[in-house]
N, C-alpha and C positions, 0 to 999 in steps of 0.2 A: 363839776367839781370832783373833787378825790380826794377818798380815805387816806390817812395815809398807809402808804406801802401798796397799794394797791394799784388798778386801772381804775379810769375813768366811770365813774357811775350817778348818770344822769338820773335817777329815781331818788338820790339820798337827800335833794333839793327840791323844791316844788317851785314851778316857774317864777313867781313873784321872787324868794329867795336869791335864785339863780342870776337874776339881773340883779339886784342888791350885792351881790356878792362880785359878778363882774366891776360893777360899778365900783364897787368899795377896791378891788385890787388898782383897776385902772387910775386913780381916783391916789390912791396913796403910794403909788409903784409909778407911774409913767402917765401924770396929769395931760398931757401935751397929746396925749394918743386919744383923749375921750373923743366923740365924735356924735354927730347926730343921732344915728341908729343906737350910742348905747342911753343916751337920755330918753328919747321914742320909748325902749323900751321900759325905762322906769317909770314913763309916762302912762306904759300900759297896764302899770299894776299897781302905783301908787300916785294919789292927787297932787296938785303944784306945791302945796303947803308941807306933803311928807316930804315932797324932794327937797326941798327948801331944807326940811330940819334932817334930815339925812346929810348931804353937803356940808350944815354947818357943824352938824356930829362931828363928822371925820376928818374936817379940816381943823376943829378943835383937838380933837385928838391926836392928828399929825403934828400940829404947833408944839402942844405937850409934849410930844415925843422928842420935838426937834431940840427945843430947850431944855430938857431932861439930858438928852443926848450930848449935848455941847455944853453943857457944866458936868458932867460926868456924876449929877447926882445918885448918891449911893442911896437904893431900895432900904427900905423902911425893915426892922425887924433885925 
């Protein structure tokens, strides 16, 4: 991952993070591209049930976005 403005710096995540965060970009950027190896991986660091509520996290919050998005609702404040 990366700061921004910065290079690439593998220490500022700790491996569980790092595949959570793969996952979350692949996952809300380019659903079609997940693949075995990056699930394995969330398998190596979190149990079926966290993946389970991870998944349905961010696909809850991509919905919210999408329909937020496509009524052009105005932020609160």
């Amino acid at each position: 991952m990366r700061e921004p403005g910065s290079e690439r710096n593998e220490q500022l995540f700790d491996a569980t993070e790092r595949a959570v965060l793969r996952f979350t970009d692949l996952l809300t950027t380019y659903p079609g591209n997940i693949n075995d190896s990056d699930v394995d991986a969330l398998g190596e660091h979190l149990d079926e049930e966290q993946v389970i509520e991870l998944v349905f996290a961010l696909a809850t919050a991509s919905w919210t976005n999408r329909v937020t998005d496509g009524l052009r609702t105005p932020l609160p404040g």
